[in-house]
mmCIF file of the protein (N, C-alpha, C, O) and its ligand, coordinates in Angstrom:
data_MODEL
# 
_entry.id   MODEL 
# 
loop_
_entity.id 
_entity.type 
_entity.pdbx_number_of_molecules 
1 polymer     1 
2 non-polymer 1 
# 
_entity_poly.entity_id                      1 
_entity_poly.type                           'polypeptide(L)' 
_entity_poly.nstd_linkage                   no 
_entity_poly.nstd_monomer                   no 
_entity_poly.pdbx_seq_one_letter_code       
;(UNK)(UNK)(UNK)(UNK)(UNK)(UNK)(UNK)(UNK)(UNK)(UNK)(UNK)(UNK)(UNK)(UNK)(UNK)(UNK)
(UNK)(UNK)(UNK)(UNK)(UNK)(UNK)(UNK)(UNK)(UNK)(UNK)(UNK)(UNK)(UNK)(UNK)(UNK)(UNK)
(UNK)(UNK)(UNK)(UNK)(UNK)(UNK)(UNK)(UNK)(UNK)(UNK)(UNK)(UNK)(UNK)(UNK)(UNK)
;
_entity_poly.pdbx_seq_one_letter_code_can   XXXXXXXXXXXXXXXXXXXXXXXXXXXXXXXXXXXXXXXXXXXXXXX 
_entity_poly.pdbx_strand_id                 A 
# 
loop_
_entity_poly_seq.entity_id 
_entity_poly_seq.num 
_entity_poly_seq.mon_id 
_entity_poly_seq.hetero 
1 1  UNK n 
1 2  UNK n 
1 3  UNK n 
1 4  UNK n 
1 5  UNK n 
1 6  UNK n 
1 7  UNK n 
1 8  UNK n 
1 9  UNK n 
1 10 UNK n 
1 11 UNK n 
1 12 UNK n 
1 13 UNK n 
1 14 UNK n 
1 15 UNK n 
1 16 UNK n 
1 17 UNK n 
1 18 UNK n 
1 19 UNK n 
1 20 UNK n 
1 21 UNK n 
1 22 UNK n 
1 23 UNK n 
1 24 UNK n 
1 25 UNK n 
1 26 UNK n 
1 27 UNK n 
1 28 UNK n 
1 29 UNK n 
1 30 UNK n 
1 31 UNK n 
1 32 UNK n 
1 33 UNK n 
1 34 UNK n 
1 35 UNK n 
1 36 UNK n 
1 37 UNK n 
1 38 UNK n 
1 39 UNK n 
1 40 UNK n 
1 41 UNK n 
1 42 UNK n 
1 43 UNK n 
1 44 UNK n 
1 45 UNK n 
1 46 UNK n 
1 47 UNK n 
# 
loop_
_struct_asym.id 
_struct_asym.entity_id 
A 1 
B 2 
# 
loop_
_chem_comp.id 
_chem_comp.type 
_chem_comp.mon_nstd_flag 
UNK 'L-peptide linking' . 
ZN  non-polymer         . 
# 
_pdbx_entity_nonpoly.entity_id   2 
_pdbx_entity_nonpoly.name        ? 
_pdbx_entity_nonpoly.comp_id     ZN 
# 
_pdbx_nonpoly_scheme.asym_id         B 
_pdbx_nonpoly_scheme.entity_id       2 
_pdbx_nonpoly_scheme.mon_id          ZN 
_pdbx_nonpoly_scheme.ndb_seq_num     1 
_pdbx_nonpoly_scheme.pdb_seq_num     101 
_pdbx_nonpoly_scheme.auth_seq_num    101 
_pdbx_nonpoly_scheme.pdb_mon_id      ZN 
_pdbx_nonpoly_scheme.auth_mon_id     ZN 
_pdbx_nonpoly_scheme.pdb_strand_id   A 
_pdbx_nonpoly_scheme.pdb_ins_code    . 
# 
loop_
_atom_site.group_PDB 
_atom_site.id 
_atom_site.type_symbol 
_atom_site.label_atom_id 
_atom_site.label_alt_id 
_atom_site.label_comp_id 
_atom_site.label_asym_id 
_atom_site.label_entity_id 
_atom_site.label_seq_id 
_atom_site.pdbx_PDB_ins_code 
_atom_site.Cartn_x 
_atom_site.Cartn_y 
_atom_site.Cartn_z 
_atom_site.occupancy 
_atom_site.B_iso_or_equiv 
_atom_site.pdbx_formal_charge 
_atom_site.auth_seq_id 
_atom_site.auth_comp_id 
_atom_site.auth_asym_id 
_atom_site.auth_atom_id 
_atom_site.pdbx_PDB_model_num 
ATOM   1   N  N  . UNK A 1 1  ? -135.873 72.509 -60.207 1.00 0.00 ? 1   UNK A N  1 
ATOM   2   C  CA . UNK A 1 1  ? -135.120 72.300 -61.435 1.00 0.00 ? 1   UNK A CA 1 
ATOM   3   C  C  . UNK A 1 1  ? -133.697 71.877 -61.072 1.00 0.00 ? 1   UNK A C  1 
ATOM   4   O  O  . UNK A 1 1  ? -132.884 72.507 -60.396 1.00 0.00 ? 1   UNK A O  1 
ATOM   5   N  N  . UNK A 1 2  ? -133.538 70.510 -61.740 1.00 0.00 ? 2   UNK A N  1 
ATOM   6   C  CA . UNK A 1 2  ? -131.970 70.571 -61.384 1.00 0.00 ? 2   UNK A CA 1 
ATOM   7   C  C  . UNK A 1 2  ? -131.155 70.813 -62.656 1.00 0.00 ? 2   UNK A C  1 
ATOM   8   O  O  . UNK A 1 2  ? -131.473 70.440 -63.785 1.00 0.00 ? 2   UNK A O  1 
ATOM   9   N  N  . UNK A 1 3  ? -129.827 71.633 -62.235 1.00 0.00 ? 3   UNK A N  1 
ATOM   10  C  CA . UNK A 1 3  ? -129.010 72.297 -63.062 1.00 0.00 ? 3   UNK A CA 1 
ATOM   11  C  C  . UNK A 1 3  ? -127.874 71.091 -63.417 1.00 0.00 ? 3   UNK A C  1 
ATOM   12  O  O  . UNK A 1 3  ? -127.936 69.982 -62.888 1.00 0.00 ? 3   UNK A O  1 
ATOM   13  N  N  . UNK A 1 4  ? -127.013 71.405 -64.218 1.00 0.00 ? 4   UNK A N  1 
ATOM   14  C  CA . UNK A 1 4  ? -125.423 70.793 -64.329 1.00 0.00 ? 4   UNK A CA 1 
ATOM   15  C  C  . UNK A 1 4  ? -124.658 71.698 -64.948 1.00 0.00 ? 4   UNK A C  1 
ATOM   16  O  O  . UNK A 1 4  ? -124.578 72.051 -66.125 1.00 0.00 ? 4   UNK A O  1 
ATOM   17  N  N  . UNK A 1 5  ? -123.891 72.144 -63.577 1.00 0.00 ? 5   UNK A N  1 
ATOM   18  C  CA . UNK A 1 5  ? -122.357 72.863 -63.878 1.00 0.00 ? 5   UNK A CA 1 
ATOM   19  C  C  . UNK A 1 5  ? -121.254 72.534 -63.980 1.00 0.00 ? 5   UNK A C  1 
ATOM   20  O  O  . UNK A 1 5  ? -120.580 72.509 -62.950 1.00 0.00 ? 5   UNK A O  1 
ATOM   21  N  N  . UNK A 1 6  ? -120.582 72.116 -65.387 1.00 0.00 ? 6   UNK A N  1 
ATOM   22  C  CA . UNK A 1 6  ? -119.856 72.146 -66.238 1.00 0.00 ? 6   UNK A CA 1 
ATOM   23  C  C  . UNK A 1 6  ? -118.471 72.659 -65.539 1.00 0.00 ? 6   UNK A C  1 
ATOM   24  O  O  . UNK A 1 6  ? -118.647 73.852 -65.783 1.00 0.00 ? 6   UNK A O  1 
ATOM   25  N  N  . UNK A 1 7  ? -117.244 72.630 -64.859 1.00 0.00 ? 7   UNK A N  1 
ATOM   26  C  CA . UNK A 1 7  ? -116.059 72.999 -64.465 1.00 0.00 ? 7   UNK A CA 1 
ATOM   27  C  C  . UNK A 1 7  ? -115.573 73.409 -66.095 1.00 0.00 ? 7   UNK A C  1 
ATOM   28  O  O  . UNK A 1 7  ? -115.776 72.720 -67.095 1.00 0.00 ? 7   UNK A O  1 
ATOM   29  N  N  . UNK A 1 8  ? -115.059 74.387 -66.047 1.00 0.00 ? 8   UNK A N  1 
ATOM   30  C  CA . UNK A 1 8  ? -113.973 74.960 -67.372 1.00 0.00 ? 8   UNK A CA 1 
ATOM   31  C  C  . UNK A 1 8  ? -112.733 73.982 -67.018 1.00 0.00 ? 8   UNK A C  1 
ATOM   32  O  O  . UNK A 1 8  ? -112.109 73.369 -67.885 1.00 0.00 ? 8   UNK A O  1 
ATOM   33  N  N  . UNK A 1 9  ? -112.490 73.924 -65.802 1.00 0.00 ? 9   UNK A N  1 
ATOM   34  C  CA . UNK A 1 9  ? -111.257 73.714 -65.917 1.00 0.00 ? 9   UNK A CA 1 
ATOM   35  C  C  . UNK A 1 9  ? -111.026 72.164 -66.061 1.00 0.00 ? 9   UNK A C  1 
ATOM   36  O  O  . UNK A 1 9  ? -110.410 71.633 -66.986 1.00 0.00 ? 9   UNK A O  1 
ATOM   37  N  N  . UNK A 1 10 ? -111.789 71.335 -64.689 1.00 0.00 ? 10  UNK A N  1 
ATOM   38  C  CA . UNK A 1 10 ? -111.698 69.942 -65.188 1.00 0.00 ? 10  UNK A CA 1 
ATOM   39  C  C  . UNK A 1 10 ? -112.646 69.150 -65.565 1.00 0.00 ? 10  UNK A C  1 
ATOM   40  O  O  . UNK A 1 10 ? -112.666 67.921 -65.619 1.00 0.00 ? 10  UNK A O  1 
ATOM   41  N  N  . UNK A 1 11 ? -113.609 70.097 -65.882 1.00 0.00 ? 11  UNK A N  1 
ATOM   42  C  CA . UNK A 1 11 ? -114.804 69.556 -66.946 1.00 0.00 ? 11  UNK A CA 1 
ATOM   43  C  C  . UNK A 1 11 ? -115.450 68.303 -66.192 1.00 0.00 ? 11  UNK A C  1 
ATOM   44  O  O  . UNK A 1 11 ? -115.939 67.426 -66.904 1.00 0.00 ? 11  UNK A O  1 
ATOM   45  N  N  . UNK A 1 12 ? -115.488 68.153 -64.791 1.00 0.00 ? 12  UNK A N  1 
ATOM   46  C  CA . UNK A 1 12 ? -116.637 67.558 -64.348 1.00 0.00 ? 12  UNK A CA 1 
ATOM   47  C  C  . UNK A 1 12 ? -117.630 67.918 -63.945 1.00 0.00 ? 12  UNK A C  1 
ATOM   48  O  O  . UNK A 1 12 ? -117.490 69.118 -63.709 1.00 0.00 ? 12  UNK A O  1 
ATOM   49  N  N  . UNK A 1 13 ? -119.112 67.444 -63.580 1.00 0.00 ? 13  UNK A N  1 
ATOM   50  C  CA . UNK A 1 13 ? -120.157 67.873 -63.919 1.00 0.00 ? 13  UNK A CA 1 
ATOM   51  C  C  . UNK A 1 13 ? -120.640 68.384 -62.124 1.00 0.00 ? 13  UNK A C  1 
ATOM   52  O  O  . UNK A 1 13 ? -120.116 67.801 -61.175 1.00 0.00 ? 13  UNK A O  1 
ATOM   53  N  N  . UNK A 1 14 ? -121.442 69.259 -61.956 1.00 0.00 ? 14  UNK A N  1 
ATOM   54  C  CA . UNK A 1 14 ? -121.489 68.990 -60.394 1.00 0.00 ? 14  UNK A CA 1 
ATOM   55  C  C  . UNK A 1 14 ? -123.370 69.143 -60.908 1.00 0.00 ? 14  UNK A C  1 
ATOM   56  O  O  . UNK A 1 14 ? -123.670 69.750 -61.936 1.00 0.00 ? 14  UNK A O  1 
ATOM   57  N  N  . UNK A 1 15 ? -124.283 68.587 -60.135 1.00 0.00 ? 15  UNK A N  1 
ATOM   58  C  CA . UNK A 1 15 ? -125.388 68.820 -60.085 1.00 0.00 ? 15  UNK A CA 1 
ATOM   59  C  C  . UNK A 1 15 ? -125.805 69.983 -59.016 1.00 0.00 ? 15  UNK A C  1 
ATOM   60  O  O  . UNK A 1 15 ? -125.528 70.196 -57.836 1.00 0.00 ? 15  UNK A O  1 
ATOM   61  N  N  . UNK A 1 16 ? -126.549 70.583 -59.933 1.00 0.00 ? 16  UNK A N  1 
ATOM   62  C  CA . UNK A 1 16 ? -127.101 72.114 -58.734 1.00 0.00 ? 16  UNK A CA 1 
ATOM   63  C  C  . UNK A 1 16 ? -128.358 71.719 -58.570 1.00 0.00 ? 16  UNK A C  1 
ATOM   64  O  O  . UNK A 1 16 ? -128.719 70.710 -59.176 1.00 0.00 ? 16  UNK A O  1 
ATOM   65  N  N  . UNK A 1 17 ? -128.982 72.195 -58.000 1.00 0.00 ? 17  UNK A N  1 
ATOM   66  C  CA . UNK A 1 17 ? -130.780 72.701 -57.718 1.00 0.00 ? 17  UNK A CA 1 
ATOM   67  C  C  . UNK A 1 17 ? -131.028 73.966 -57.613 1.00 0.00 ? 17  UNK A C  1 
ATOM   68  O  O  . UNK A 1 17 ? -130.531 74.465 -56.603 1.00 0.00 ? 17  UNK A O  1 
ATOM   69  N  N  . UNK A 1 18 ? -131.651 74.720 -58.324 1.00 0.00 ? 18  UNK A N  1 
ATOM   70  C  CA . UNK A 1 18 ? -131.735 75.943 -58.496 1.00 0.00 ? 18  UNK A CA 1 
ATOM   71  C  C  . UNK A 1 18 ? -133.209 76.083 -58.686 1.00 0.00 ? 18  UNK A C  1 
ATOM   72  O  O  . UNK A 1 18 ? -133.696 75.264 -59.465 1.00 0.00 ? 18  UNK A O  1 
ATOM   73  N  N  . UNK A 1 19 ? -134.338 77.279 -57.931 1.00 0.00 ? 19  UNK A N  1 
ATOM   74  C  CA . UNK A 1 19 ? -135.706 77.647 -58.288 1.00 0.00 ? 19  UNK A CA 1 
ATOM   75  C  C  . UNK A 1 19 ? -135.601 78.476 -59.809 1.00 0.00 ? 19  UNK A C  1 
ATOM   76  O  O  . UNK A 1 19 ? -136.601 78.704 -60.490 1.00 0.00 ? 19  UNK A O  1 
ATOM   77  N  N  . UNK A 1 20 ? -134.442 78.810 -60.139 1.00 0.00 ? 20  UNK A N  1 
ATOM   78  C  CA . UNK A 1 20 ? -134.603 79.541 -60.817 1.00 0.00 ? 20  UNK A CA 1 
ATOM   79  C  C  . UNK A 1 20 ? -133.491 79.627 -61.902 1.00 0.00 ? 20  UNK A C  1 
ATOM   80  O  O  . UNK A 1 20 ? -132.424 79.240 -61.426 1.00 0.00 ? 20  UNK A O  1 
ATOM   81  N  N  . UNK A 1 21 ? -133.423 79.884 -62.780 1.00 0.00 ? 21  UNK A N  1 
ATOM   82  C  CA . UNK A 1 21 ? -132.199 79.968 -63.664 1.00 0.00 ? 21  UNK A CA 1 
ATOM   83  C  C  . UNK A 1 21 ? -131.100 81.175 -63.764 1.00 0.00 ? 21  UNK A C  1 
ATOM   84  O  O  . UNK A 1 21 ? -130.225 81.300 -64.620 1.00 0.00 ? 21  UNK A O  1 
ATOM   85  N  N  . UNK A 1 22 ? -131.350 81.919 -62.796 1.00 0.00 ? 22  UNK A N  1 
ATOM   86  C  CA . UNK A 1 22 ? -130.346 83.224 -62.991 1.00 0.00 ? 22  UNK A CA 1 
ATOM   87  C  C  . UNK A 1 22 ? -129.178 82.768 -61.777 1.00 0.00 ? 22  UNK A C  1 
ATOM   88  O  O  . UNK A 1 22 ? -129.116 83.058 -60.582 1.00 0.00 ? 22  UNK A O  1 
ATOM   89  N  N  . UNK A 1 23 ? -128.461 82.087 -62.489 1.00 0.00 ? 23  UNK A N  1 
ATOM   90  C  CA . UNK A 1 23 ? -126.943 81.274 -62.005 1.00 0.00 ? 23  UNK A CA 1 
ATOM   91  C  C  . UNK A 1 23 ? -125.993 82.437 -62.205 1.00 0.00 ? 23  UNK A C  1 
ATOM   92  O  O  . UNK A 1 23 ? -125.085 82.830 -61.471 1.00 0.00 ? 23  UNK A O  1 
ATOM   93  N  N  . UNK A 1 24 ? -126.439 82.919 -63.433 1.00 0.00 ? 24  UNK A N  1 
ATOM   94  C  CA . UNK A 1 24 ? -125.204 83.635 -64.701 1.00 0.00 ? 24  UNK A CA 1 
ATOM   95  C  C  . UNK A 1 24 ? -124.785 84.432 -63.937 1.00 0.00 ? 24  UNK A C  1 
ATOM   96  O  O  . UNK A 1 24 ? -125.505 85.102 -63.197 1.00 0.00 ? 24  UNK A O  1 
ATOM   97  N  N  . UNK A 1 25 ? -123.386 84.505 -63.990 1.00 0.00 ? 25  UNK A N  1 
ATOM   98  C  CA . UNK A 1 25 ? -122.238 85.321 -63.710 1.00 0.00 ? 25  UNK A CA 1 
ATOM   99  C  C  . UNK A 1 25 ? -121.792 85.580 -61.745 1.00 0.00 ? 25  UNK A C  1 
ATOM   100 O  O  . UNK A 1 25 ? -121.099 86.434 -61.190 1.00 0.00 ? 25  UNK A O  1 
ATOM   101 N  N  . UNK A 1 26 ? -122.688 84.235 -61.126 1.00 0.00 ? 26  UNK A N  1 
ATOM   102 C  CA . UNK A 1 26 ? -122.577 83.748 -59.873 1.00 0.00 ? 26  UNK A CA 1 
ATOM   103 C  C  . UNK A 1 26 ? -120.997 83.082 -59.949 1.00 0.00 ? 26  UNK A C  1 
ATOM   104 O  O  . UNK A 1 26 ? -120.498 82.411 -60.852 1.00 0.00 ? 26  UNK A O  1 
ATOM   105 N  N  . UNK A 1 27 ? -120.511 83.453 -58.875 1.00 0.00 ? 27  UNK A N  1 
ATOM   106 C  CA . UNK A 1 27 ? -119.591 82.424 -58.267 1.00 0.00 ? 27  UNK A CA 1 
ATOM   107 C  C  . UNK A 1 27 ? -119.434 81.265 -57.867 1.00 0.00 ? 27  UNK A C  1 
ATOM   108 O  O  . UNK A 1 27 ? -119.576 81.169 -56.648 1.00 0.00 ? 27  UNK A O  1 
ATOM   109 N  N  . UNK A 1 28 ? -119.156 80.171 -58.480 1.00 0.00 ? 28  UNK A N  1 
ATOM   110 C  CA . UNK A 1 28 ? -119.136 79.031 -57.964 1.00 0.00 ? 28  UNK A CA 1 
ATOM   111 C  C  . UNK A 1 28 ? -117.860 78.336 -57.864 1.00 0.00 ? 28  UNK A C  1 
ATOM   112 O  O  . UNK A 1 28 ? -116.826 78.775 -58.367 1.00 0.00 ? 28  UNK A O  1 
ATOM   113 N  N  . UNK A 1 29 ? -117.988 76.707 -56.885 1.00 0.00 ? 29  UNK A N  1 
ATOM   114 C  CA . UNK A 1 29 ? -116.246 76.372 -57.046 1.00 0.00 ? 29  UNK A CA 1 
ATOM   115 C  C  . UNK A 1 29 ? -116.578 74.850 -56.761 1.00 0.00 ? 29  UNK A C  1 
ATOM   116 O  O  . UNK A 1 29 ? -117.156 74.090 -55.984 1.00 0.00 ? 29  UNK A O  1 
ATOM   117 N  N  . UNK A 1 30 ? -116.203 74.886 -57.332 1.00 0.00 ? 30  UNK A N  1 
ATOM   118 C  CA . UNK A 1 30 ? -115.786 73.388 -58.259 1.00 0.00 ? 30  UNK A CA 1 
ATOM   119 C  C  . UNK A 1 30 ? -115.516 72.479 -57.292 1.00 0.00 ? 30  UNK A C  1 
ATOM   120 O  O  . UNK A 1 30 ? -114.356 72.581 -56.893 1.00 0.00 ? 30  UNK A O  1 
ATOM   121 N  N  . UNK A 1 31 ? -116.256 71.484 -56.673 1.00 0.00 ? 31  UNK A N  1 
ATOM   122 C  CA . UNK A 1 31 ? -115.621 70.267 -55.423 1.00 0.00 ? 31  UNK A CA 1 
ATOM   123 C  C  . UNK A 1 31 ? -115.054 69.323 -55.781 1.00 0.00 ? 31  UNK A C  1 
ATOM   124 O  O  . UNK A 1 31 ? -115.056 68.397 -54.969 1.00 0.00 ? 31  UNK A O  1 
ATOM   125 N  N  . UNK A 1 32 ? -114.228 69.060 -57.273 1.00 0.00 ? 32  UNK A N  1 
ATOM   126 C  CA . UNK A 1 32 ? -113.505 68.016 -57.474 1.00 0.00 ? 32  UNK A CA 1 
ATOM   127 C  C  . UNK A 1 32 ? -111.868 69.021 -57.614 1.00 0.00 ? 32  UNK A C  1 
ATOM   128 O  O  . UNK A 1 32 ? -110.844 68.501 -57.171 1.00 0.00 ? 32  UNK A O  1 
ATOM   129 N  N  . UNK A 1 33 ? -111.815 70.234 -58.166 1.00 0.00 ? 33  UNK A N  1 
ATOM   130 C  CA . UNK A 1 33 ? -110.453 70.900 -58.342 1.00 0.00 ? 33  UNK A CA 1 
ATOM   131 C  C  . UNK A 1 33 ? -110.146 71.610 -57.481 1.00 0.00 ? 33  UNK A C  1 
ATOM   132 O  O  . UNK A 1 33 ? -109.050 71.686 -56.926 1.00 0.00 ? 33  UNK A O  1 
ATOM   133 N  N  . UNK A 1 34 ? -111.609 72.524 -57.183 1.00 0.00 ? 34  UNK A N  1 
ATOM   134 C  CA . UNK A 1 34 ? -111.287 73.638 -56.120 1.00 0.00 ? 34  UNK A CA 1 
ATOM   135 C  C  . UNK A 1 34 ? -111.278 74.734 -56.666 1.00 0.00 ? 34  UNK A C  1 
ATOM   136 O  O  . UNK A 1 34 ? -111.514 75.736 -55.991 1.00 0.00 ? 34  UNK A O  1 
ATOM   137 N  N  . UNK A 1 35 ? -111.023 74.819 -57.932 1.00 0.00 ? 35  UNK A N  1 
ATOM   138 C  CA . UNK A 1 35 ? -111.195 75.847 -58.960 1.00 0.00 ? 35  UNK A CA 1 
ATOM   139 C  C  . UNK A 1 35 ? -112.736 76.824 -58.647 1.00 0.00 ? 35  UNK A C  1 
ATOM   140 O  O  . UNK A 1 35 ? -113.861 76.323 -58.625 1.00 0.00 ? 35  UNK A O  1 
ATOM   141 N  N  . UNK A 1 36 ? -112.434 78.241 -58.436 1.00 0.00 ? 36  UNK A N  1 
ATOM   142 C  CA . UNK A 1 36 ? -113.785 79.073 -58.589 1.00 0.00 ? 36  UNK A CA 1 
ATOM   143 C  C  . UNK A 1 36 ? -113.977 79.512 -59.600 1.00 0.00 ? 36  UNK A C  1 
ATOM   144 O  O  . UNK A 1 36 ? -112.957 80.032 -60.051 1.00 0.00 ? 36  UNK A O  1 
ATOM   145 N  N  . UNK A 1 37 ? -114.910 79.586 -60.307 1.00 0.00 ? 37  UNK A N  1 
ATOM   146 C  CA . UNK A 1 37 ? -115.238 80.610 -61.670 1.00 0.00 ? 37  UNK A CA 1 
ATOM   147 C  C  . UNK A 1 37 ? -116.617 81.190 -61.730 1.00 0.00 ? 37  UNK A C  1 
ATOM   148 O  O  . UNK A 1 37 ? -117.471 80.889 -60.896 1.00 0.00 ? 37  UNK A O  1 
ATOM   149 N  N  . UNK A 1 38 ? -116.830 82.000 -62.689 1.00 0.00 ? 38  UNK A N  1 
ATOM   150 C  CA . UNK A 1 38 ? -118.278 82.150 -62.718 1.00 0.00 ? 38  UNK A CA 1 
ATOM   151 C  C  . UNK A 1 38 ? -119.087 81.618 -63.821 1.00 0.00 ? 38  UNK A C  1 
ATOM   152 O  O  . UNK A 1 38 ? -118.782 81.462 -65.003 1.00 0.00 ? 38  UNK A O  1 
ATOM   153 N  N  . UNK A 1 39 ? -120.063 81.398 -63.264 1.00 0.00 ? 39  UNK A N  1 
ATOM   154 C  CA . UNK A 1 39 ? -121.027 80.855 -64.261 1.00 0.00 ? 39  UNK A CA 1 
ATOM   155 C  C  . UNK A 1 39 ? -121.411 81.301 -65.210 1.00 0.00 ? 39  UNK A C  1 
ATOM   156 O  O  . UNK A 1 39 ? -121.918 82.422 -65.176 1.00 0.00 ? 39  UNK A O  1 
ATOM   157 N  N  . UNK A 1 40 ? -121.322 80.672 -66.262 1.00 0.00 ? 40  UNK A N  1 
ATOM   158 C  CA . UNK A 1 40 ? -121.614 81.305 -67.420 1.00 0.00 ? 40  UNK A CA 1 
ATOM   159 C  C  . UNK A 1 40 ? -122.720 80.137 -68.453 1.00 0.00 ? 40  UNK A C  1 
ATOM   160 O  O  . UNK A 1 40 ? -122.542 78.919 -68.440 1.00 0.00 ? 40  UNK A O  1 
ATOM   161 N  N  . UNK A 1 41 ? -123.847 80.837 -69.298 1.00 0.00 ? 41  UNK A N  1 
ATOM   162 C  CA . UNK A 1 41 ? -124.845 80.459 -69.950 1.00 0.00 ? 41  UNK A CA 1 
ATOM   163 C  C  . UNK A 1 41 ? -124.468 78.813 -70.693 1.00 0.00 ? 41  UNK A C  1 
ATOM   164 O  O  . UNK A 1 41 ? -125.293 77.899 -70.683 1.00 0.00 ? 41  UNK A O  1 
ATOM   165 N  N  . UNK A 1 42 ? -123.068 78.690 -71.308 1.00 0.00 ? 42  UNK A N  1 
ATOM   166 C  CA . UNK A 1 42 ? -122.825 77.825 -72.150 1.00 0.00 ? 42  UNK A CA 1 
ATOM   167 C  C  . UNK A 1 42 ? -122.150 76.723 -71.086 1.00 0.00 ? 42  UNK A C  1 
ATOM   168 O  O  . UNK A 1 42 ? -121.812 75.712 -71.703 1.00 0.00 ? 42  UNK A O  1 
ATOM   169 N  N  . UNK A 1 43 ? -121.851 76.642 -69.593 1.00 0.00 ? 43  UNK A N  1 
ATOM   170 C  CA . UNK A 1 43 ? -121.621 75.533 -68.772 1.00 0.00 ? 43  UNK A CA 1 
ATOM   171 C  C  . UNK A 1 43 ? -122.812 75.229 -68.068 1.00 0.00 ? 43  UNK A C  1 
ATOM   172 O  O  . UNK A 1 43 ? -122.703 74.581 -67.026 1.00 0.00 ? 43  UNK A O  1 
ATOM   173 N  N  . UNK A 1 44 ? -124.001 75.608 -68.484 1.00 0.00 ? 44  UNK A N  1 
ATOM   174 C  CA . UNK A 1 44 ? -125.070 75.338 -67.958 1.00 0.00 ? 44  UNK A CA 1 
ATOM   175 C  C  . UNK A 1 44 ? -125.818 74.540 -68.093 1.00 0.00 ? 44  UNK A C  1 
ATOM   176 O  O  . UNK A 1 44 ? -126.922 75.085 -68.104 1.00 0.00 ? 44  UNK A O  1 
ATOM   177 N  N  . UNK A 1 45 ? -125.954 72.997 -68.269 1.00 0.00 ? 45  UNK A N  1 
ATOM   178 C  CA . UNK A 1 45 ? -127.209 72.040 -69.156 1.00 0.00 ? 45  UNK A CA 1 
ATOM   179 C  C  . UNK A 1 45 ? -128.043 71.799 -67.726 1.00 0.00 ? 45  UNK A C  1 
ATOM   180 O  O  . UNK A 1 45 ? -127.713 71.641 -66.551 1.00 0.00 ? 45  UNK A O  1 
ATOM   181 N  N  . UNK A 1 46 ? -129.561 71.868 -68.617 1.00 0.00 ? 46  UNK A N  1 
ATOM   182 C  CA . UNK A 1 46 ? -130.588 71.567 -67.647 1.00 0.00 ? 46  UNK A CA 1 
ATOM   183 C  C  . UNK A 1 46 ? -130.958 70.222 -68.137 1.00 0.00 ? 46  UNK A C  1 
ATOM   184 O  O  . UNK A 1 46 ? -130.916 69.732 -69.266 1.00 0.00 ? 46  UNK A O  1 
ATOM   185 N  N  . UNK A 1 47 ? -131.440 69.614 -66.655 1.00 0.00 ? 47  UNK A N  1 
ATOM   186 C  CA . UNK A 1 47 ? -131.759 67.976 -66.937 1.00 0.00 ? 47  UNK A CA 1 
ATOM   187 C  C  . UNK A 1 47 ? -132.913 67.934 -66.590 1.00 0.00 ? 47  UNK A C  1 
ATOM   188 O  O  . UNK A 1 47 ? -133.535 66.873 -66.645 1.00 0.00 ? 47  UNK A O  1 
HETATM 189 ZN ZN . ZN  B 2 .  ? -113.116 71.409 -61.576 1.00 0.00 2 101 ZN  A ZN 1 
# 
């Protein structure tokens, strides 16, 4: 399944691959700002 995580901050898209959908409330960081946040349900679109 591939994912798309949504940056809060500069709102570009990064593509994930994930087996599974429990992302939520993982740490991730952002390779266009550098920005870390956690994942949350509503920056999540599946493609
Ligand atoms: Zn960003």
């Amino acid at each position: 399944m591939i994912l798309l995580l949504k940056c809060p901050k500069c709102s570009n898209q990064m593509k994930y691959q994930s087996q599974n959908m429990i992302l939520t409330g993982k740490r991730k960081r952002c390779v266009y700002c550098g920005k870390t946040y956690n994942v949350r349900n509503s920056i999540i679109e599946k493609i």
